[in-house]
C-alpha positions as CSV (number, residue, x, y, z in Angstrom):
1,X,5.5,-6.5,14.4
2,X,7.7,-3.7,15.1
3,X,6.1,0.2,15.8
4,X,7.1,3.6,17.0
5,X,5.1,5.8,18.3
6,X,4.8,9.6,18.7
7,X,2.2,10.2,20.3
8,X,2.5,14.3,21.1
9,X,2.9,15.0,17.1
10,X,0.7,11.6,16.2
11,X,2.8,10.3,13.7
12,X,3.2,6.1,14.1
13,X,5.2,3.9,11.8
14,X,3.6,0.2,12.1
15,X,5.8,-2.5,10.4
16,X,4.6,-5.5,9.8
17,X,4.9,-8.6,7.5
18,X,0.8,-9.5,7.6
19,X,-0.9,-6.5,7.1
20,X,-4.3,-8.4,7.6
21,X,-3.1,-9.4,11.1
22,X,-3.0,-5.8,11.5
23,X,-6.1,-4.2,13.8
24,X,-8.4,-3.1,11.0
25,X,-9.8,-0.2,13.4
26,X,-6.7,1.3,14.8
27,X,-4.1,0.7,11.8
28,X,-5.2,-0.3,9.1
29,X,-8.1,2.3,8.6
30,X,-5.6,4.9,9.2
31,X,-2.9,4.1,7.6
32,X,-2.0,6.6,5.0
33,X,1.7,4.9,3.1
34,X,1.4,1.6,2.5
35,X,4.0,-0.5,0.9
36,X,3.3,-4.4,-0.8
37,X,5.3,-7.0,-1.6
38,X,4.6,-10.0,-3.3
39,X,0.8,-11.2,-2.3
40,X,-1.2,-13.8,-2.6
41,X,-4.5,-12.4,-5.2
42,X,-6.7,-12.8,-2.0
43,X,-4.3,-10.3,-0.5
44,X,-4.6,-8.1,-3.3
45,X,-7.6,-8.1,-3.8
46,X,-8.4,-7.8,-0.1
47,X,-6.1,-4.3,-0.6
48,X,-7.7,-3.3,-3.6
49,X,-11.1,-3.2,-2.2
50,X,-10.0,-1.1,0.6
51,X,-7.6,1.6,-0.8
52,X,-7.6,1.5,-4.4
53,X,-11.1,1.1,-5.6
54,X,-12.1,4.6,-6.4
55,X,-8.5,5.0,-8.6
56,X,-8.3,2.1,-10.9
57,X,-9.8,-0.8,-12.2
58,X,-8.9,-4.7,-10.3
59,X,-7.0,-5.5,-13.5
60,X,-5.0,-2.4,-13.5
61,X,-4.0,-2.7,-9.9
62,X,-2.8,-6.3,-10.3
63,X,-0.6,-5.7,-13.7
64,X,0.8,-2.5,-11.6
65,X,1.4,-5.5,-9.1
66,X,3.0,-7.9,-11.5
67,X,5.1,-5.2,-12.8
68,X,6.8,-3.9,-9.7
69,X,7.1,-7.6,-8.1
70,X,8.7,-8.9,-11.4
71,X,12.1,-6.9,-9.9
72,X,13.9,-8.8,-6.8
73,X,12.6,-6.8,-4.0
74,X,10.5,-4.8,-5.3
75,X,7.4,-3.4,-3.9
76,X,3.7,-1.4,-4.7
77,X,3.2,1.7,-3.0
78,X,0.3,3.4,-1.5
79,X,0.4,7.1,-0.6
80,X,-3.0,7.9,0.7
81,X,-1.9,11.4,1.4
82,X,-1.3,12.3,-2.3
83,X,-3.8,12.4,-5.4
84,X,-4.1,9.6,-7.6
85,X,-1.8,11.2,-10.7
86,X,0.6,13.0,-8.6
87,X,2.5,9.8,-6.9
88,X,0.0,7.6,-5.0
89,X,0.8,4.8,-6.4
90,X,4.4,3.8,-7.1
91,X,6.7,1.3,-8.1
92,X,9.3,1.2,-5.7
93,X,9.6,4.6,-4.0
94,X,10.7,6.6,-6.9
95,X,8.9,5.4,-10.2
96,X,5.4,7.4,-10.1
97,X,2.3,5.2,-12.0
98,X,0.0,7.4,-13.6
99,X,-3.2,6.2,-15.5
């Protein structure tokens, strides 16, 4: 796990290749821009429970899933900081998923 911290403006990048092995109070919780690759459905639905819940259905999380990791190196993101239609979830960084 990698990280950089700035602590005067409170700004923290955490990267990390398990986000489960991640502290749940410290990060995770707080984490506002999250992005996925591939998963096991445990993972997802792990992910799902805790950030998505409120937006979309389970089934509708996992085909935005399947869609974005059908592309080599593709990835699901999850901006927290933004509203549910105006680019918090993405395919990629630049393809905006609205329901």
């Amino acid at each position: 796990m990698r990280s950089l911290l700035h602590l005067r403006k409170t700004q923290q990048r955490v990267f990390s290749s398990n986000y489960f092995k991640l502290p749940r109070q410290a990060i995770r919780e707080n984490a506002n821009f999250i992005c996925l690759f591939p998963q096991e459905l445990k993972n997802i639905n792990h992910i799902y429970n805790d950030h998505v819940s409120s937006d979309m259905t389970k089934q509708e999380f996992r085909n935005l899933c399947k869609l974005a990791w059908n592309e080599p190196n593709n990835f699901v993101v999850t901006d927290l900081s933004i509203r549910k239609n105006f680019g918090k979830y993405r395919k990629g960084l630049d393809e905006f998923y609205v329901s």
